[in-house]
Phi, psi and omega in degrees: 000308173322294197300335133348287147312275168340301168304294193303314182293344174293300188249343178099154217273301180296332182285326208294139148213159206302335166306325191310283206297344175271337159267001171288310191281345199026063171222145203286210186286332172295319178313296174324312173288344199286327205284311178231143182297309185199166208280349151277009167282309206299308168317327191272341181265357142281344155282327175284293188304324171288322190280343156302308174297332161308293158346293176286334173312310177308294172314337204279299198283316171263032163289300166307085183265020170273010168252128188305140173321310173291331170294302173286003182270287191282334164279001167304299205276304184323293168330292190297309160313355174271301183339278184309292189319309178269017170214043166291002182282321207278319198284319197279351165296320197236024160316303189278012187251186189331110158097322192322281162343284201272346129332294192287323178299004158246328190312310185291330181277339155281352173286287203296347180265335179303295192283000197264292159320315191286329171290318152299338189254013200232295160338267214293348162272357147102350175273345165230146194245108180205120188302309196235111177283291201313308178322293177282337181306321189303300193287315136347270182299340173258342147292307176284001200261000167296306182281326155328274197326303193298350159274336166275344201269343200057018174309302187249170152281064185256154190231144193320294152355285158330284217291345185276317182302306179284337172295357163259333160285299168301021161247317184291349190250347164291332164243016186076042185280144129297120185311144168305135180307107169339102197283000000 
């Protein structure tokens, strides 16, 4: 799958062959087969493992209830933007293939029901103000996975930077956070 990954992010899914990822892997051609029919099984089971490592950085962060509540909120989205930011070669190759789709729209519905809890529950302990959590959350996590796009995509000129900073200023003015204190 690395080798895999590597190859596709180089050349692209259609450019690629299987000889390239089995000797990067150093393995033979049987191998390959035993595991995929063709190098687009092999692209959809490296987009489901990369959008599982997506996932899990979320999950990872707002797991952690020994971190005060406004620090995982706001470091979830920061975190998935970077995710997304730092594996935009892998992502903008295999976004379009076989399947894709419904892998990444429950991978994004299981991030948006994670941060939606952790925001009601944030609502009902009195550490966050936010009228409708699910809504914004919802509305949150699909603005920036936007502003991601449109940055891995060059659609817009948006800069890696930017887009990690304002997803942590838009998640403290979307829950009420307090800005972090100046160290």
């Amino acid at each position: 799958m690395d080798a895999a990954a590597e190859v596709f992010a180089r050349k692209g899914i259609a450019d690629s062959k299987i000889d390239e990822i089995t000797v990067l892997a150093e393995v033979s051609k049987g191998t390959f087969y035993l595991y995929f029919k063709t190098k687009d099984d092999a692209a959809a089971a490296l987009w489901e493992r990369h959008m599982n490592d997506f996932a899990d950085v979320g999950e990872k962060i707002l797991s952690n209830t020994d971190a005060p509540l406004d620090s995982r909120l706001v470091n979830v989205l920061e975190s998935l933007c970077r995710f997304a930011l730092d594996h935009a070669d892998l992502h903008r190759v295999l976004y379009d293939g076989a399947g894709a789709q419904a892998v990444h729209a429950a991978t994004n519905e299981r991030l948006i029901g994670m941060i939606a809890a952790a925001a009601r529950g944030g609502v009902e302990s009195g550490e966050i103000e936010c009228a409708h959590p699910d809504m914004m959350s919802r509305a949150l996590f699909h603005g920036f996975c936007g502003a991601v796009t449109d940055a891995i995509t060059g659609f817009a000129p948006i800069s890696r930077d930017e887009v990690i900073i304002a997803s942590g200023q838009m998640t403290r003015a979307v829950f009420g956070l307090k800005r972090p204190t100046p160290a």
